[in-house]
Each structure stands twice: as structure tokens, then as C-alpha cells.
N, C-alpha and C positions, 0 to 999 in steps of 0.2 A: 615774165622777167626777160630783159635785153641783155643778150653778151656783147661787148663790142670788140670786135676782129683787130687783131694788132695790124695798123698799116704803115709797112715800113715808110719811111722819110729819108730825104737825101742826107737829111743829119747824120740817122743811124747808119747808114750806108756808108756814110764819111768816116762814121767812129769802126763803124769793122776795115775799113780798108787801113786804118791805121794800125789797129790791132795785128794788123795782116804784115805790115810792114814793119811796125816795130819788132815784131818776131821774130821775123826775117833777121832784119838788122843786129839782134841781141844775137842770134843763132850764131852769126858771121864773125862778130866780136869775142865770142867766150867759146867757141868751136878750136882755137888754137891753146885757150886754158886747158880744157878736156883732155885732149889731146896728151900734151905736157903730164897732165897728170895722172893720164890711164899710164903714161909710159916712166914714168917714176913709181908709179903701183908696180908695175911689172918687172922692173929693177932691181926696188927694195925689198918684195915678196916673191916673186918667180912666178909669179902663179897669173892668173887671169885679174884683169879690172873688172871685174863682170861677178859679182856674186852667183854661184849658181849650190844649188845643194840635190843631194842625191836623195830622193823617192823611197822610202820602205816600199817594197812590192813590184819595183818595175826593175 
């Protein structure tokens, strides 16, 4: 029995570099939403944007 080796293509190469950049892109766009809203969390509740909870034992 034959396996055959995945060989990348300029195609797929093309879809990850968009991937790469739409990410980017999204990141740049709703990076000032986050923001806005870690700081309305911190506002309305005093506390951290950041879920964190305390450890039995440590």
C-alpha cells in the first residue's frame, strides 16, 4: 500500500498567507473594541477583565 505525501502548492501557500493576513487585519479592527470593553468591565465591576479564580491548595 502507497501513501501519498501532502505537496504543498502555490495555491495552498496563497490560502495560508491570506489566512495570515486576514488575522492580522481582524486583530487591528476589533483590538480597539477589546479594549473599550476590558475598560467598561473595569469601571462597572472594579475588578480585572481577566477571569482568574483561586487554586484549593496553592
Amino acid at each position: 500500500m502507497e501513501f501519498s505525501r501532502y505537496k504543498p502548492t502555490f495555491v495552498s501557500g496563497k490560502f495560508k498567507f491570506l489566512d495570515i493576513v486576514g488575522s492580522l487585519l481582524a486583530l487591528i479592527v476589533f483590538s480597539p473594541v477589546f479594549l473599550v470593553l476590558s475598560l467598561l468591565i473595569k469601571n462597572r465591576d472594579g475588578g480585572s477583565a481577566f477571569f482568574a479564580q483561586e487554586r484549593i491548595g496553592k
